[in-house]
N, C-alpha and C positions, 0 to 999 in steps of 0.2 A: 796268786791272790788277785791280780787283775783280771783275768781268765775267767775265774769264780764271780766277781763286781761283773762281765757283763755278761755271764749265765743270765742272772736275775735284773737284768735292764734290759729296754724298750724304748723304740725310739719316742722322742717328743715333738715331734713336727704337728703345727699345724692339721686340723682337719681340712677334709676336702672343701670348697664353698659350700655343694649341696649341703655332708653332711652338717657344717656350722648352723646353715638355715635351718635345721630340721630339728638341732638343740635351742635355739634360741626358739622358735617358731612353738615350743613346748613348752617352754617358759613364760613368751609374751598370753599363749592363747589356755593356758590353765584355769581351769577356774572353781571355785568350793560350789558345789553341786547340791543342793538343798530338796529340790523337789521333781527333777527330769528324769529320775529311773526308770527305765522298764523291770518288767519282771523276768527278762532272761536270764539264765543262770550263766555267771560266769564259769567261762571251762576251767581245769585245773592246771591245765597248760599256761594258760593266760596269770591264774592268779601265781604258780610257779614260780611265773617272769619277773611280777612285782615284789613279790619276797623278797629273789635274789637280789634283783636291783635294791630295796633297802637293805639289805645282809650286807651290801657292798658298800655303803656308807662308810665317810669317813665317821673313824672317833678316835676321842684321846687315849693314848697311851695301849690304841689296838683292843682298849677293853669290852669292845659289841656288847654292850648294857642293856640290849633292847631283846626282849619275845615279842611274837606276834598271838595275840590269840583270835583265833578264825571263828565265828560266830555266825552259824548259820539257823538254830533252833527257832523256831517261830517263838518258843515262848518265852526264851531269854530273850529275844527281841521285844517281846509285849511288856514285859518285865523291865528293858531298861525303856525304852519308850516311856514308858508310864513315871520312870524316874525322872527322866529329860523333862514332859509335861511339867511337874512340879513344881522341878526348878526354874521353866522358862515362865509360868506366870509367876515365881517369887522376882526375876529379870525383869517384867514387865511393869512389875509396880516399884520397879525403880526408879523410871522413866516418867515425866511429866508431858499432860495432857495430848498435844497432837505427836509428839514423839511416842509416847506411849503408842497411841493408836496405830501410829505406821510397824512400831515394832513388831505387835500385834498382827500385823497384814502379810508380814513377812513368813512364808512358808516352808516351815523345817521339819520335813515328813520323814526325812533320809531314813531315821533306822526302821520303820515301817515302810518305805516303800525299796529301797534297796534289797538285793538278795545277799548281799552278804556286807558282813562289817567286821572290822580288824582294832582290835584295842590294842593298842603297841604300848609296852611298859619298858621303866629302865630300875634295871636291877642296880644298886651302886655298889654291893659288895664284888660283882664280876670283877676277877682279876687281884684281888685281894686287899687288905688296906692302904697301903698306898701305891699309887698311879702315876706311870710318866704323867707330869701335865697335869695335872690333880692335883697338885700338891699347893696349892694356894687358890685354887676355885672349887669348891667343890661341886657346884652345877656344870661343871664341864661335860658329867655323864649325860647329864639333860641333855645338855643341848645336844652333845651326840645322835643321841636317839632324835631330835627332832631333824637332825639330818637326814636321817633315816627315813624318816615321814617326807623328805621332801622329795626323796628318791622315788619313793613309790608312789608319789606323785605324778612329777613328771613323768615316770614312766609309762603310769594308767592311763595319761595325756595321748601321748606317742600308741595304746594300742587302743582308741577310743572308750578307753573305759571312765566315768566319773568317779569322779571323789568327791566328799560333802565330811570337812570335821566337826564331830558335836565337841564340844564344851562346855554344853549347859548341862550340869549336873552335880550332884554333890559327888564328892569322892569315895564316901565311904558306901552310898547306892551300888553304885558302881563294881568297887571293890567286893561286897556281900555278893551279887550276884553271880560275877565271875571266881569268886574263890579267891580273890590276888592276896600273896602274903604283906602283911604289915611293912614290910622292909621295900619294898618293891612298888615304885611311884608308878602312877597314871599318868601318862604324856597325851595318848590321842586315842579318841572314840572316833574312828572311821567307818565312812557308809561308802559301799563298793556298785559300780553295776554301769550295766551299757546305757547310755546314754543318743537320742537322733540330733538333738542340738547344744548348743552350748551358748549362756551371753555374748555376745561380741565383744563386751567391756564387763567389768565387775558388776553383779549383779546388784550387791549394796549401792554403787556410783549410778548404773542403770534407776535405780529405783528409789533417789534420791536422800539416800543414808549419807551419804561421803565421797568425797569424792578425791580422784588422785592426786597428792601431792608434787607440785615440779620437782621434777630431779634437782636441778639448781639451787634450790632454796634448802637442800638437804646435805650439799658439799660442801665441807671445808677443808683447810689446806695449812698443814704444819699445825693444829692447834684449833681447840673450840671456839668458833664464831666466826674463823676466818677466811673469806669465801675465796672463792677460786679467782684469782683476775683472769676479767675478761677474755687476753689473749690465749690465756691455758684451754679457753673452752675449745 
């Protein structure tokens, strides 16, 4: 039996320095990609890589809730584009007077100007009615799959490819155009594609949306409200 336990284990040491810099470095320099596409097509090789690395997301209870559907057709692009439109001036006039207008200045071309986009959906009946870990949240499949989204993020980071998430749309737009069953939730409308630059900082914080919250002011310790002392920092 012991024998068998370390067939299936791996050591846990430590990364190298470089490689830690180059996980973090993917992390810190990420960022939602709106309007900087080119129109080169990504190769299949490349997008491949980022599949597997969201495939390889953790989730609960091992039950992978998530498809990818690969969306390259000009006209189901014009199709949901024309959705997003819709719903972003219904966003817009949610927004009062000079907020409105900067909302408005903000540029989200992604599914028209990217060559490809990736709807990730989470099935919740994967793995059947009940789930290690399921069993008193049931958005845990969600959030899974949002793992998932985050893999193939960072990953796109690390081979310079952009990312850009739409979520301005209705769901059931969405839904009609891709076929998605009833049962089977929309997590994330992804715009894909090579990108020459990236913000240095969040493009919203860049361009006067919001800006970053101190880490500090977001930690507590043992219990809600209560902050780190000092010495711990």
């Amino acid at each position: 039996m012991q024998s068998e336990r370390n067939d299936h284990m791996v050591g846990a040491q430590a990364f190298s320095c470089e490689d830690k810099d180059a996980v973090y470095r993917a992390i810190e320099t990420r960022r939602d990609v709106r309007d900087q596409f080119l129109a080169e097509p990504l190769a299949d090789d490349v997008v491949r890589r980022l599949l597997s690395a969201a495939h390889n997301a953790p989730s609960v209870g091992f039950m992978q809730p998530w498809n990818f559907i690969l969306v390259r057709d000009p006209d189901i692009r014009r199709r949901a584009h024309a959705a997003f439109s819709a719903a972003n001036e219904e966003a817009a006039l949610m927004f009062d007077g000079a907020t409105r207008d900067k909302y408005r200045s903000l540029k989200l071309e992604g599914i028209r100007k990217a060559p490809l986009s990736i709807c990730i959906t989470c099935d919740p009946t994967r793995g059947g009615k009940v789930i290690l870990g399921r069993t008193h949240n049931p958005r845990m499949d969600a959030y899974s799959t949002v793992c998932a989204v985050q893999n193939l993020w960072l990953a796109a980071r690390a081979e310079g490819v952009g990312v850009g998430w739409v979520s301005i749309f209705h769901d059931r737009d969405i839904r009609g155009i891709l076929g998605i069953p009833d049962h089977v939730e929309i997590i994330a409308w992804l715009c894909l594609g090579y990108v020459d630059t990236l913000y240095a900082e969040p493009e919203l914080a860049v361009k006067g949306w919001r800006q970053r919250l101190p880490l500090d002011e977001l930690v507590f310790e043992d219990g809600w409200g209560a902050t780190v002392p000092a010495s711990a920092g």
